[in-house]
Biotite code that builds the C-alpha atoms (Angstrom):
import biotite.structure as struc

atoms = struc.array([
    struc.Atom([-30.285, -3.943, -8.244], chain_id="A", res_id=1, res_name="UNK", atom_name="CA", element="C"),
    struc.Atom([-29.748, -0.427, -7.288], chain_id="A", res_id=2, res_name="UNK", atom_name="CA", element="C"),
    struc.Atom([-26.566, 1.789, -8.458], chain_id="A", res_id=3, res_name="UNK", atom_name="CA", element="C"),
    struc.Atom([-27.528, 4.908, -6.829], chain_id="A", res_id=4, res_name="UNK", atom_name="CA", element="C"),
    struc.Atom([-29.343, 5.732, -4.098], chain_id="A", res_id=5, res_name="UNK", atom_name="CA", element="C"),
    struc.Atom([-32.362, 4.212, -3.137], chain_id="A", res_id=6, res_name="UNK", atom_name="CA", element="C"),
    struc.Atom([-35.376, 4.839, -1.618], chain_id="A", res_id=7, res_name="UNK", atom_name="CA", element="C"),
    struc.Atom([-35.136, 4.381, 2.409], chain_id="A", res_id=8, res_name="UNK", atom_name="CA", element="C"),
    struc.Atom([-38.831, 2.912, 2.569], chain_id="A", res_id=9, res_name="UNK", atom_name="CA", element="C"),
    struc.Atom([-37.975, 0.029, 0.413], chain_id="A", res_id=10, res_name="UNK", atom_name="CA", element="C"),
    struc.Atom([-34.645, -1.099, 1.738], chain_id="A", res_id=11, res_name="UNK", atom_name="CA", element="C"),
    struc.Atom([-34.447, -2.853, 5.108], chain_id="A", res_id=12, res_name="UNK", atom_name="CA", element="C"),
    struc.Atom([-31.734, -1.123, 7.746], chain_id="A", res_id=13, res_name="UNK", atom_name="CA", element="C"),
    struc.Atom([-28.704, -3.616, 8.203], chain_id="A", res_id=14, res_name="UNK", atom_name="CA", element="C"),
    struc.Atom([-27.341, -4.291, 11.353], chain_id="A", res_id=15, res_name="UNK", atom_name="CA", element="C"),
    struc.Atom([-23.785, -3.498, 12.347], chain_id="A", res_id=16, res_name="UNK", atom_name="CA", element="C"),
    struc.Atom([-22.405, -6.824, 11.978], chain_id="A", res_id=17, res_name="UNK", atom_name="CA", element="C"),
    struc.Atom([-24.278, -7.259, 8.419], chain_id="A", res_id=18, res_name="UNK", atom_name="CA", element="C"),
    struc.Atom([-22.568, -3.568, 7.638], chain_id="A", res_id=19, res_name="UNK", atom_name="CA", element="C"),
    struc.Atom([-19.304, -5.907, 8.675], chain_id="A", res_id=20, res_name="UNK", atom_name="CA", element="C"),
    struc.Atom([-20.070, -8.694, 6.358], chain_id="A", res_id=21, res_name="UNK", atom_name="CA", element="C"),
    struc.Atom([-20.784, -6.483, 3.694], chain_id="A", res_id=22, res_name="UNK", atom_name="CA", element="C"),
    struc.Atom([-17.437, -4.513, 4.028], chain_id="A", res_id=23, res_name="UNK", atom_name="CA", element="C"),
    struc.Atom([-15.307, -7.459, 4.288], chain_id="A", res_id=24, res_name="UNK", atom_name="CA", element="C"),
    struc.Atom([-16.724, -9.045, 1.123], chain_id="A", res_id=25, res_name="UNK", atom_name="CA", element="C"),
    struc.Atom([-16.010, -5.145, -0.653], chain_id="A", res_id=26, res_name="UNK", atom_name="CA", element="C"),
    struc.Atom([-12.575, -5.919, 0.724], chain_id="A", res_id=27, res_name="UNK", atom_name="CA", element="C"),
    struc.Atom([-12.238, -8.925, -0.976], chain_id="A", res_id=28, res_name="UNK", atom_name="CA", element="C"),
    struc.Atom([-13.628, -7.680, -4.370], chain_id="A", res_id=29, res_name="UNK", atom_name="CA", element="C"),
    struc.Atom([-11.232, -4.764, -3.993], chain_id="A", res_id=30, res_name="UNK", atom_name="CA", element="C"),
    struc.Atom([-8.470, -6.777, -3.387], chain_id="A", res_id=31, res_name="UNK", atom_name="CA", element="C"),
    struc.Atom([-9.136, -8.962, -6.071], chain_id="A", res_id=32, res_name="UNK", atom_name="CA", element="C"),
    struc.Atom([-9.102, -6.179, -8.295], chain_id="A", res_id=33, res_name="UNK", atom_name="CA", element="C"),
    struc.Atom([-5.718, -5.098, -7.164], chain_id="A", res_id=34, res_name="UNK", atom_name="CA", element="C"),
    struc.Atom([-4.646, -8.128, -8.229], chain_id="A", res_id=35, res_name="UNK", atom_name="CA", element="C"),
    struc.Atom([-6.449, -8.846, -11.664], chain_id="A", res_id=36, res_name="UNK", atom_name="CA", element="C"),
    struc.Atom([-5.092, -5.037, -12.201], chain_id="A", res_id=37, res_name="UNK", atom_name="CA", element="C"),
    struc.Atom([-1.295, -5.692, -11.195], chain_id="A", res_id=38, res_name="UNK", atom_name="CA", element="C"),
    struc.Atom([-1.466, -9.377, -13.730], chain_id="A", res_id=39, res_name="UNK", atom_name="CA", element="C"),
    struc.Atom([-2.503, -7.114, -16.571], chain_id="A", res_id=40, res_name="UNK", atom_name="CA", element="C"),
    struc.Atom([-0.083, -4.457, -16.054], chain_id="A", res_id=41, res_name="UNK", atom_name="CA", element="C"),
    struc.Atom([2.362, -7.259, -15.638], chain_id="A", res_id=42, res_name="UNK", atom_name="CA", element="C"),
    struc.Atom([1.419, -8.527, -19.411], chain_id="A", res_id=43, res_name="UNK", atom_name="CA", element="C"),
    struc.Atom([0.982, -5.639, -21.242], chain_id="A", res_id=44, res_name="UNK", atom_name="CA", element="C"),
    struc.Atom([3.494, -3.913, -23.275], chain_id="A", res_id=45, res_name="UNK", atom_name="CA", element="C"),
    struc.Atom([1.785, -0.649, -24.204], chain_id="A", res_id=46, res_name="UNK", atom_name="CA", element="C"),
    struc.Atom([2.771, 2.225, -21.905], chain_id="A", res_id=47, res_name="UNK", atom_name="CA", element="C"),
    struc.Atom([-0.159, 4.347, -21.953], chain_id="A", res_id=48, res_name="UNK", atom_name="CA", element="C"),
    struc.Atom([-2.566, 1.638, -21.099], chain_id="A", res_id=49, res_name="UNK", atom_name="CA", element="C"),
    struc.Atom([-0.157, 0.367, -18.377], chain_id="A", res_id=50, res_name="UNK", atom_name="CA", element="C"),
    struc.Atom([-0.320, 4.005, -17.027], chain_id="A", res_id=51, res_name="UNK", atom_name="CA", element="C"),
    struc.Atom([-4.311, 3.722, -17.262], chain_id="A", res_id=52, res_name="UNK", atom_name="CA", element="C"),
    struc.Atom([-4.298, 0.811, -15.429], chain_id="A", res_id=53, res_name="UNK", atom_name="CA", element="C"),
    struc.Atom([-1.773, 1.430, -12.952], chain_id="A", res_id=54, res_name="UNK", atom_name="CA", element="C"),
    struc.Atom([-4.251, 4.421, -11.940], chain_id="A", res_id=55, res_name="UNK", atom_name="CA", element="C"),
    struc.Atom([-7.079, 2.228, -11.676], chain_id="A", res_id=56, res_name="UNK", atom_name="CA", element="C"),
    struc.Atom([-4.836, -0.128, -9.464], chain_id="A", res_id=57, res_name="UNK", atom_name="CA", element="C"),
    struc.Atom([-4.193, 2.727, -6.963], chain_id="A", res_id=58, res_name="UNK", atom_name="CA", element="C"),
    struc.Atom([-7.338, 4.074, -7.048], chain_id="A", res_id=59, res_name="UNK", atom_name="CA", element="C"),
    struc.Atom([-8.468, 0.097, -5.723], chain_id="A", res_id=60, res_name="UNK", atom_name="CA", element="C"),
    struc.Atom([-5.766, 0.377, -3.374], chain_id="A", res_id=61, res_name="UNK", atom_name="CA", element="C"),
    struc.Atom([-7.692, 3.349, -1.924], chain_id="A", res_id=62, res_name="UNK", atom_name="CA", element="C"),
    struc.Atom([-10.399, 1.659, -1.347], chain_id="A", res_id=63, res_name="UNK", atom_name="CA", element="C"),
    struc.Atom([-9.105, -0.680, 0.438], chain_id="A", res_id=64, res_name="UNK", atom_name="CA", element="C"),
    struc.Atom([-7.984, 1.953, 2.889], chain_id="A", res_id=65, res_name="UNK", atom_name="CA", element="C"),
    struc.Atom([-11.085, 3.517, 2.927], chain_id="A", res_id=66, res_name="UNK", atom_name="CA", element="C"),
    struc.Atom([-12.867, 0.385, 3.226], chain_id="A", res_id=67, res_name="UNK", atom_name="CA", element="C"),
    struc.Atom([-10.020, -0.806, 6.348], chain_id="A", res_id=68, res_name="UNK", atom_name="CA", element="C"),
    struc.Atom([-10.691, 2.415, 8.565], chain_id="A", res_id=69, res_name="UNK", atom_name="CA", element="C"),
    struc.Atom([-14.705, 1.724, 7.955], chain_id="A", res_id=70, res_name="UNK", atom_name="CA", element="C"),
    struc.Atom([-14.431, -1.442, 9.616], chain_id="A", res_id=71, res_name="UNK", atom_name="CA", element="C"),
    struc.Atom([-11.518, -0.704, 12.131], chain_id="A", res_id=72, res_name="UNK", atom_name="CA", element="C"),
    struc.Atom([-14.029, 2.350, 13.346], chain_id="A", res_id=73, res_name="UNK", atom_name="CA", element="C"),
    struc.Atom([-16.910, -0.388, 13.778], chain_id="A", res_id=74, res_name="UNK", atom_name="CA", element="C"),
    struc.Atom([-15.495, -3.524, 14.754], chain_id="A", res_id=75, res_name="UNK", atom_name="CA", element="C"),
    struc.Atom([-13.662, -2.382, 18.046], chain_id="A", res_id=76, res_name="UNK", atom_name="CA", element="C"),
    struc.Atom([-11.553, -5.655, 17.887], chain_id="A", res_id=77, res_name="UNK", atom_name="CA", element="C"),
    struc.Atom([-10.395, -5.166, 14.444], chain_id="A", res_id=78, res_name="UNK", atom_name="CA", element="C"),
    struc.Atom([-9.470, -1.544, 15.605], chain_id="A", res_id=79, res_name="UNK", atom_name="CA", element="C"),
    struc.Atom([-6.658, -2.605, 18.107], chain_id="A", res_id=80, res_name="UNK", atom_name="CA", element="C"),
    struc.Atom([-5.271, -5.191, 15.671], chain_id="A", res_id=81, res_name="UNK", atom_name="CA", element="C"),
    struc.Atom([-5.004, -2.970, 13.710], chain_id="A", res_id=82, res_name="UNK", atom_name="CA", element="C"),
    struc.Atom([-3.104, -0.361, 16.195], chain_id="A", res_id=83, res_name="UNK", atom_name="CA", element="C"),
    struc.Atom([-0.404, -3.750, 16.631], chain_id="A", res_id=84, res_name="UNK", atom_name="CA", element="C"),
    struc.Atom([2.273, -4.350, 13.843], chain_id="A", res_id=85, res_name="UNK", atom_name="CA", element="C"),
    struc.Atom([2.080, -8.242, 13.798], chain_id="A", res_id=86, res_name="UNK", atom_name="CA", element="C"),
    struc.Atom([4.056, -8.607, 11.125], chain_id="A", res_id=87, res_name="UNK", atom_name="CA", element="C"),
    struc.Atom([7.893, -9.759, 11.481], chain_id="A", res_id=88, res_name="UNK", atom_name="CA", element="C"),
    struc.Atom([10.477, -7.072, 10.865], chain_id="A", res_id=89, res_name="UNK", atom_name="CA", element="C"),
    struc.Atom([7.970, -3.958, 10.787], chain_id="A", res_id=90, res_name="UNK", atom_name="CA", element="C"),
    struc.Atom([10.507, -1.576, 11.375], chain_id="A", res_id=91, res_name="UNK", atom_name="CA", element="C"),
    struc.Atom([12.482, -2.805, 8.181], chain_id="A", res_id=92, res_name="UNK", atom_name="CA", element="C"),
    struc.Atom([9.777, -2.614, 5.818], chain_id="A", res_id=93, res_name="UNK", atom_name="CA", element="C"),
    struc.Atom([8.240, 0.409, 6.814], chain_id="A", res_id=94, res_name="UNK", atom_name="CA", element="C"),
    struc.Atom([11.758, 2.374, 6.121], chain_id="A", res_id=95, res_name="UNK", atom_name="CA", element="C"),
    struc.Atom([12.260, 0.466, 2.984], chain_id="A", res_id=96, res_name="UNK", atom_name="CA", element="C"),
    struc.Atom([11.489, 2.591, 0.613], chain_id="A", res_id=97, res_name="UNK", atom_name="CA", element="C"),
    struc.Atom([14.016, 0.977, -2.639], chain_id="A", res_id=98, res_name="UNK", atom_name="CA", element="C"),
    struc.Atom([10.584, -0.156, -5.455], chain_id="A", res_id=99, res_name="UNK", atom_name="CA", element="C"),
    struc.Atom([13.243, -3.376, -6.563], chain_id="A", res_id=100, res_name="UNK", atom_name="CA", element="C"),
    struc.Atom([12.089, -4.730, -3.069], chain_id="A", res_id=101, res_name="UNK", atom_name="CA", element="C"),
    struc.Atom([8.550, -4.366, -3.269], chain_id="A", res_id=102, res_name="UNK", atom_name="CA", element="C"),
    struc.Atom([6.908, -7.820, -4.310], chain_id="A", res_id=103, res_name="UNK", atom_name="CA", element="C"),
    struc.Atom([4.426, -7.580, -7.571], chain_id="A", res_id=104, res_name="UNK", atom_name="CA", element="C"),
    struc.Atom([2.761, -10.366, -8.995], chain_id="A", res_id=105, res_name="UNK", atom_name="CA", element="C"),
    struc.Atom([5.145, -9.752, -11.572], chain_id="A", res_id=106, res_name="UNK", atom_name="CA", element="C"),
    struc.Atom([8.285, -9.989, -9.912], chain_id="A", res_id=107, res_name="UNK", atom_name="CA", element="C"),
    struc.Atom([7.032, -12.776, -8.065], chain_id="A", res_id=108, res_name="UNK", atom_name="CA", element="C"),
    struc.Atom([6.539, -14.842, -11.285], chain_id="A", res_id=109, res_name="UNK", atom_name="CA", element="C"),
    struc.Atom([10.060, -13.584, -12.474], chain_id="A", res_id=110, res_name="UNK", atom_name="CA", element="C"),
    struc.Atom([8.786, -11.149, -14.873], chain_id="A", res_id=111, res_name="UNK", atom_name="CA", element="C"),
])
């Protein structure tokens, strides 16, 4: 497998909807990560690890941004869902800005 960049004569070009497939599944791996990330901070008492972590987290976090625009700019439907708040009460999250309201997998398991 190749880590850095390869050789353009012995890779095959993907198609755009492989290039989809391929983001989504980063997505999921990302998210993942978020998650594994936020059940460790979660458990672990030691400050300056929980800091290191909680970097790490974000850092996934931006990826998953970075990773959302990539597909919203090639999958045109994707885009305008994207452009639509779907989600009930939009306007009441996105002002909510109080961190005791924000979920965690934490706070979710009462921790």
């Amino acid at each position: 497998m190749a880590y850095g960049k390869s050789d353009a004569k012995s890779t095959s070009t993907a198609g755009l909807e492989e290039v989809l497939i391929l983001l989504r599944e980063d997505l999921i791996g990302e998210l993942q990560a978020i998650n594994q990330y936020q059940a460790h901070i979660d458990r672990i008492e030691n400050e300056e690890i929980r800091e290191l972590l909680e970097h790490i987290r974000d850092d996934e976090k931006e990826h998953v941004a970075e990773i959302t625009h990539a597909i919203s700019r090639i999958d045109a439907i994707q885009r305008e869902k994207f452009a639509h708040d779907h989600t009930a009460g939009a306007e009441k999250v996105a002002v909510e800005t109080d961190e005791s309201t924000i979920l965690t997998v934490g706070s979710m398991f009462g921790k």
